[in-house]
C-alpha positions in Angstrom: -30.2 12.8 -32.6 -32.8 11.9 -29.7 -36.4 10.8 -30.4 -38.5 13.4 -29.7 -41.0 13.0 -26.5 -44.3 14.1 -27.8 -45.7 12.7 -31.0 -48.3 14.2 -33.0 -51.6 11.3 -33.5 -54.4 11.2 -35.3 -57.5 10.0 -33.6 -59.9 8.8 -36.0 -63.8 8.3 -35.4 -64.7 4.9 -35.0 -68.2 6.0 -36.9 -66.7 5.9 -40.5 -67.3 9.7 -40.6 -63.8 10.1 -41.5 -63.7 13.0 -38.6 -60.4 13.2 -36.9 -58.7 15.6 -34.6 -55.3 16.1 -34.4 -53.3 16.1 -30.8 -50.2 14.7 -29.5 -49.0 13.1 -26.4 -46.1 11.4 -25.0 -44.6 8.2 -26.5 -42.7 7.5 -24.0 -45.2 7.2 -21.2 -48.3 6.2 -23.0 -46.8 3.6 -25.2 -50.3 1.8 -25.5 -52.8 3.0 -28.7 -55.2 6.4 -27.6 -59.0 5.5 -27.0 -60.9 8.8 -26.4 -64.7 9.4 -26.6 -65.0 12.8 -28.1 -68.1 14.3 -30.3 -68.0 13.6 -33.5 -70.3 16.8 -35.4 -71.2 14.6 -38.4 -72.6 11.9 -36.4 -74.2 14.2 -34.2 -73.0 12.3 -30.8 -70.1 11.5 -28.8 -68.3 8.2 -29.7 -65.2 6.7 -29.3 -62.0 8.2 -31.1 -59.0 5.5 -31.9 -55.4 6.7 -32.7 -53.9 6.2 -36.4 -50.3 7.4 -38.1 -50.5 11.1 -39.4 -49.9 10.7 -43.0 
């Protein structure tokens, strides 16, 4: 069976909140690791949001 396209990620706040959002994008043409700055609402500010494994 093929390997699906889209993955679902995790991207986790790099402000040891442990906020996450979950969203999903394509392995095959983003092979490099998500950065995103997002808001993170326990913080209080946008910051930078790294991608980790869904466990």
């Amino acid at each position: 069976m093929a390997k699906a396209a889209n993955i679902k990620i995790k991207l986790l706040s790099t402000a040891d909140t442990g906020y996450f959002y979950v969203t999903s994008k394509n392995s095959r043409t983003k092979t490099d690791k998500m950065v995103m700055r997002k808001y993170d609402p326990v913080a209080k500010k946008h910051v930078e949001f790294k991608e980790s494994k869904i466990k």
